[in-house]
C-alpha positions as CSV (number, residue, x, y, z in Angstrom):
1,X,-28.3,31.5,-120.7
2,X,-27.8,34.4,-118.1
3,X,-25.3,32.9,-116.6
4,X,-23.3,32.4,-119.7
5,X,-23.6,35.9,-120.6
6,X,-22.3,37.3,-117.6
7,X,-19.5,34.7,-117.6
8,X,-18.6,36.3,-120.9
9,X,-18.1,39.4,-119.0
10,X,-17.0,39.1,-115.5
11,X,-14.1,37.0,-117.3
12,X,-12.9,40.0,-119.7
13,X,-13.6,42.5,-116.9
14,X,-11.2,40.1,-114.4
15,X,-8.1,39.9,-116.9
16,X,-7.7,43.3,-117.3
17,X,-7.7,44.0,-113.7
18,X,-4.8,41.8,-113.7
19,X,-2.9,43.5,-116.5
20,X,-3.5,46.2,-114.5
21,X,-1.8,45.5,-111.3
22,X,1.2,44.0,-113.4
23,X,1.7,47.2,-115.0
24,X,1.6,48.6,-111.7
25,X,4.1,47.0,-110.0
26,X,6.3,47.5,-113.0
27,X,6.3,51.3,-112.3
28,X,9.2,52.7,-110.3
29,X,6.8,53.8,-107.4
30,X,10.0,55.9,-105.6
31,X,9.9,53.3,-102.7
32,X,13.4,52.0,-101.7
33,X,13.3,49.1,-98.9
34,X,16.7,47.9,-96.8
35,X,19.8,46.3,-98.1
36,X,20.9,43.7,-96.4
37,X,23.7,42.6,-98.3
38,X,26.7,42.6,-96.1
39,X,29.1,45.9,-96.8
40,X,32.8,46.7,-95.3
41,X,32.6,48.8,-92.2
42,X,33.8,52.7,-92.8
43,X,37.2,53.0,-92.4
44,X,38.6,54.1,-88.3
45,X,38.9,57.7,-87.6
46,X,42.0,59.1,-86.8
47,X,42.8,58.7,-82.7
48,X,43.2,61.9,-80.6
49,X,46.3,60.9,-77.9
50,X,48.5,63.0,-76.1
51,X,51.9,63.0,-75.2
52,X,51.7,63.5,-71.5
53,X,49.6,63.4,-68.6
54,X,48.8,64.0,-64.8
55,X,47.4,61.4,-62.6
56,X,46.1,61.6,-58.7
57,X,43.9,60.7,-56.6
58,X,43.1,60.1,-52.9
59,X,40.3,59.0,-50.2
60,X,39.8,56.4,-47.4
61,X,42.2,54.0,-46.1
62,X,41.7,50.5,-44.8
63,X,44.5,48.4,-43.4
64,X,44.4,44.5,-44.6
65,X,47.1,43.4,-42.6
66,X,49.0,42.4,-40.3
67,X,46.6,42.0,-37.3
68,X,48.8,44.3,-34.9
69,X,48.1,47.2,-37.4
70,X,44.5,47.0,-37.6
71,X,44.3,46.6,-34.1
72,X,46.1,49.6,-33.2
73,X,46.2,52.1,-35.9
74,X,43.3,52.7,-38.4
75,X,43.3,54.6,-41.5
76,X,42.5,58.2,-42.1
77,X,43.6,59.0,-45.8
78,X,45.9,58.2,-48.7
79,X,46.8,60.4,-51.6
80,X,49.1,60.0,-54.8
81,X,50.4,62.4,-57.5
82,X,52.1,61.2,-61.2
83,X,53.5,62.7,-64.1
84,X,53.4,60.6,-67.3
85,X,54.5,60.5,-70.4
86,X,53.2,57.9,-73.0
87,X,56.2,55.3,-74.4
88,X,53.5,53.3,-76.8
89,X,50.1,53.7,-77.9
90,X,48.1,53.7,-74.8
91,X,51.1,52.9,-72.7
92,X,52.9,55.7,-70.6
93,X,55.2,55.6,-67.9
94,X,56.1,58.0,-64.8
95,X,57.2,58.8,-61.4
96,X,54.7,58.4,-58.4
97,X,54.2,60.0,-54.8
98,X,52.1,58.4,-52.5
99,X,51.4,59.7,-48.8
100,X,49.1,57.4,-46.3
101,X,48.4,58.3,-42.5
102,X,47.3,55.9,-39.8
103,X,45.7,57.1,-36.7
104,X,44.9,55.3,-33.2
105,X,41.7,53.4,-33.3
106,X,39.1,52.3,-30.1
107,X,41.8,49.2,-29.6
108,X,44.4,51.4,-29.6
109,X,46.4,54.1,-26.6
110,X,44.7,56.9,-25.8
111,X,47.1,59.3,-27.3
112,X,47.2,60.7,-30.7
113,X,50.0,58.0,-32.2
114,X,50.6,58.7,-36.2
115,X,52.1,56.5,-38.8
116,X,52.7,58.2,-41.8
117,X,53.9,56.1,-45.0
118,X,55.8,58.8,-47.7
119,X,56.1,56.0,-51.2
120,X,58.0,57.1,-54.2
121,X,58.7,55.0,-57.6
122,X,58.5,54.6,-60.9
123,X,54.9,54.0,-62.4
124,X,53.7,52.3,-66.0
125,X,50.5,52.1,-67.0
126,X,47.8,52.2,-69.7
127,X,44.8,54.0,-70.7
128,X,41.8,53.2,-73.1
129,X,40.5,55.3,-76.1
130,X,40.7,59.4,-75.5
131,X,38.0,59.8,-77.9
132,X,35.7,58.0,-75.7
133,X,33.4,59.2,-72.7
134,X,34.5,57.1,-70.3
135,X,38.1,56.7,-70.1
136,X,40.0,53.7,-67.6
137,X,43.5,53.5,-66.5
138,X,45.3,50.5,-65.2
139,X,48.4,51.0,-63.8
140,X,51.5,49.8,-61.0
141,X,53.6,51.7,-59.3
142,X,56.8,50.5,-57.2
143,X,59.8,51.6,-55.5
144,X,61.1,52.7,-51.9
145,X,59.1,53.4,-48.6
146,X,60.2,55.8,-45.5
147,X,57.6,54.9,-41.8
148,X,57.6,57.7,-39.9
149,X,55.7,58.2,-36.3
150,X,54.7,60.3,-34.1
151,X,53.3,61.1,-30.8
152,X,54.3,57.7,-29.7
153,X,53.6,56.5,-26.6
154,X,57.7,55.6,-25.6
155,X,60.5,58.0,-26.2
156,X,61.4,58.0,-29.4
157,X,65.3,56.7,-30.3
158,X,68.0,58.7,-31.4
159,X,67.0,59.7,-35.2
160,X,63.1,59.4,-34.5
161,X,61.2,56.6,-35.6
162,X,62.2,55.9,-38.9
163,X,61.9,52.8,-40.8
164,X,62.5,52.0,-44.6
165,X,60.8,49.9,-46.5
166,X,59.6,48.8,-50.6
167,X,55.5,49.2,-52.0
168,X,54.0,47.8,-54.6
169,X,50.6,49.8,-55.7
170,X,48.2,48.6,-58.4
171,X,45.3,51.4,-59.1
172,X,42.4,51.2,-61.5
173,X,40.2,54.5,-62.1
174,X,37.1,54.6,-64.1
175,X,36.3,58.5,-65.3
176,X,33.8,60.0,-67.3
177,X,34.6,63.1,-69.8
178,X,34.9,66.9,-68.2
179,X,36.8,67.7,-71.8
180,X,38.9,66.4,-74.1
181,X,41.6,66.8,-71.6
182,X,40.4,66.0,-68.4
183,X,38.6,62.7,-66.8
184,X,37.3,62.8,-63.3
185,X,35.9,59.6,-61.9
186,X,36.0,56.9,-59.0
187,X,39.5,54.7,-58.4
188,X,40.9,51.8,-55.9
189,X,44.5,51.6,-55.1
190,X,46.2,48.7,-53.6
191,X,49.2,48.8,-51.6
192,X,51.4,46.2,-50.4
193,X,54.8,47.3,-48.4
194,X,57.3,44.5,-47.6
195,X,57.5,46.6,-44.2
196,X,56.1,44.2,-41.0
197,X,54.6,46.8,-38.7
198,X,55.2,46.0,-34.6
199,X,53.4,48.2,-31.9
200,X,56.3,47.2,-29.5
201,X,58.1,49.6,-31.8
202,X,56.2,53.0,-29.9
203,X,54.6,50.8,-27.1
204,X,51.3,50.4,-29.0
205,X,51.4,47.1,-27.3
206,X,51.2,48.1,-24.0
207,X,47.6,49.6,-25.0
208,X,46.4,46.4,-27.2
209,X,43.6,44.7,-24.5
210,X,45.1,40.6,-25.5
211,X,48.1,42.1,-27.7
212,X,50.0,38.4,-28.9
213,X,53.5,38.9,-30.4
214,X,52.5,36.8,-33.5
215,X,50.0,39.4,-34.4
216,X,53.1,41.6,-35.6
217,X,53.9,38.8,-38.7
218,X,53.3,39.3,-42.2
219,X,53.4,42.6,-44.2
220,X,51.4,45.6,-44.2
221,X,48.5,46.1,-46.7
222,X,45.7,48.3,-47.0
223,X,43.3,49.3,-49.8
224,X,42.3,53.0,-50.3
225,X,38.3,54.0,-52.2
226,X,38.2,57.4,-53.7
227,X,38.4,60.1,-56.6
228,X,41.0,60.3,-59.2
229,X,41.3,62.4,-62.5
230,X,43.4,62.4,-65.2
231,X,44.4,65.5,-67.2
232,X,46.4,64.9,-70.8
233,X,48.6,67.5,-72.6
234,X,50.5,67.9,-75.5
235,X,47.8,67.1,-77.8
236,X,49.1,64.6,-81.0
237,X,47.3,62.4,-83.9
238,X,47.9,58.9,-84.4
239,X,45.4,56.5,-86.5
């Protein structure tokens, strides 16, 4: 008989802990939890371009070919300087001056023979978001070559020595944010001249220890490793 009695009670006592909780949970308790139903992405901010910009750059030299170059002459530096002006959104176009100078190396004469290479052309190229810290520029620049040397070790001919020839120069720079207008940040530059460089030219190959004559075939290439920047102006919107 006890046990029926407190059946009678622990069942009441049960059900209206129950209702309880329901009415509980019924309540607006202030809690909000996620949404994860899908929603359409804000619309794009407005981006900042400009109309024009400077480009330039320089550092170390390394000659690729042909074999008579990098066995006589090694490199000392290369530098370049463009003014741009965009033509399409994140394309711009300009002119571009390049310098490079070769030096004698441990293979080479020992005398203080030069090559200097003085490349000017036309240069397109194009850029990634201003708005963004990091900022990368792809470009190519082409046109005509003058060769110049000096302290050469055979007289030089009537006129100096003097050759002509065309360069091709792909460049990629990665920069990082100095301000909205300037980037400074690492680059490489390839440069390929239809130009077939010859020691015999200044006698380098009297000084080559094993100089061949084939040596002196293909073109002249060389990379350069350095800093570049890039500076904008003539601030504009465009979305």
């Amino acid at each position: 008989m006890k046990g029926i009695k407190i059946n009678k009670v622990f069942f009441p006592v049960l059900i209206g802990i129950l209702i309880s909780f329901h009415c509980f949970s019924q309540q607006d308790t202030g809690m909000r939890y996620p949404d994860h139903s899908l929603t359409p992405a804000p619309p794009a901010t407005e981006e900042t371009f400009y109309k024009g910009s400077l480009q330039a750059g320089g550092g170390v030299v390394y000659a690729l070919s042909n074999k008579a170059l990098r066995s006589s002459l090694g490199g000392d530096y290369e530098g370049h300087f463009s003014g741009n002006f965009v033509i399409a959104q994140h394309l711009y176009a300009g002119v571009e001056t390049e310098w490079t100078q070769f030096g004698n190396t441990e293979y080479g004469a020992n005398i203080n023979t030069l090559m200097i290479l003085y490349n000017a052309g036309v240069k397109v190229g194009y850029y990634t978001y201003m708005q963004n810290d990091f900022l990368f520029c792809y470009s190519l620049s082409a046109g005509p070559s003058l060769i110049q040397y000096s302290n050469a070790y055979t007289p030089a001919p009537k006129g100096g020595f003097r050759e002509t020839s065309f360069f091709l120069t792909p460049n990629f720079l990665a920069s990082y944010r100095v301000n909205n207008e300037l980037r400074i940040g690492l680059e490489i530059t390839y440069t390929f001249l239809s130009y077939q460089f010859n020691p015999v030219l200044t006698g380098l190959d009297q000084k080559i220890n094993g100089y061949d004559p084939s040596w002196a075939s293909g073109p002249t290439m060389y990379i350069e490793w350095g800093f570049g920047l890039y500076w904008a102006f003539d601030e504009g919107k465009r979305k």
